[in-house]
Steps between C-alpha positions, in 0.01 A plus 500: 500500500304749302575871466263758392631879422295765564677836304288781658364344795224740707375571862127506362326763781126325478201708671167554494291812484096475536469839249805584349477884399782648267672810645313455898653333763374131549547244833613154401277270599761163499867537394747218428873520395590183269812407281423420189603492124516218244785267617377559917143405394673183388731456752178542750233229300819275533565532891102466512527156318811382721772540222785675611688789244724796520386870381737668294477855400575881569456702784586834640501675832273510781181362275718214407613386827142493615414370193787170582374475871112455382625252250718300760249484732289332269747227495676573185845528420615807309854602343438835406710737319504875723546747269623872567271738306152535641296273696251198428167630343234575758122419285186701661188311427168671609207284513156640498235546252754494281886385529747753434869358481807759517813334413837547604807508249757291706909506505723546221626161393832531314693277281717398792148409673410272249859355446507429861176315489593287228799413685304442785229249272854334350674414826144364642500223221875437557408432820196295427678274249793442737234380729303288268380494132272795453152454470290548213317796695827652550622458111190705418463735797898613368381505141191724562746719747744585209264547258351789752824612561600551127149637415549756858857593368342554161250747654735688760752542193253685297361692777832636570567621141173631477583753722148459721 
């Protein structure tokens, strides 16, 4: 099985505007709602290729459950983590001339967020290697997920003492 994590995943609000004009009201031409951020995109080229994984990652309120559902009826498996402050990002992306892209911030992932995901990520390859010896993909899928973890722990650590 391979996992992919997604930290901040995104609703990513796509539409198209012939003449976009700053400060006037403009009609969409097209509009599309897709779920998307680093890990998903993954997730999605593997269900595309016929190799099955799991998305890990964050989410929060009603974004996030939409944000699951899209994701599940892709065909993909997800184990998400829901977490109580805010709600998954929403991204607007305008497409006309010119794209303009407003991004959203997304939830507030605590420590206890990210210890429960590496829980999570350790009882997934106790359960692997109980089933059978753990693939090579799976050795360095868990490798490259800690190393993100440490480096995201890292970066939420300073953030907080920071102040910003």
């Amino acid at each position: 099985m391979i996992y992919t994590i997604t930290f901040n995943p995104a609703l990513d609000y796509i539409s198209q505007v012939d003449n976009f004009e700053v400060g006037k009201i403009n009609r969409t031409k097209t509009e599309e709602i897709l779920s998307g951020g680093k890990g998903l995109n993954v997730s999605t080229v593997l269900s595309n290729l016929g190799i099955e994984s799991t998305a890990l990652g964050f989410i929060a309120g009603f974004t996030g459950e939409e944000l699951k559902k899209n994701i599940e009826e892709k065909g993909i498996k997800t184990d998400f983590i829901n977490v109580k402050k805010g709600i998954t990002r929403i991204n607007v992306k305008i497409s006309s001339k010119e794209e303009t892209a407003l991004n959203g911030n997304g939830p507030e992932i605590t420590e206890e967020n990210i210890k429960e995901l590496i829980e999570k990520i350790a009882n997934e390859k106790e359960e692997t290697q109980e089933k059978e010896k753990p693939s090579i993909s799976f050795i360095v899928i868990t490798v490259v997920l800690a190393i993100a973890l440490i480096c995201s722990i890292i970066l939420i650590k300073n953030y907080i003492v920071s102040g910003k």
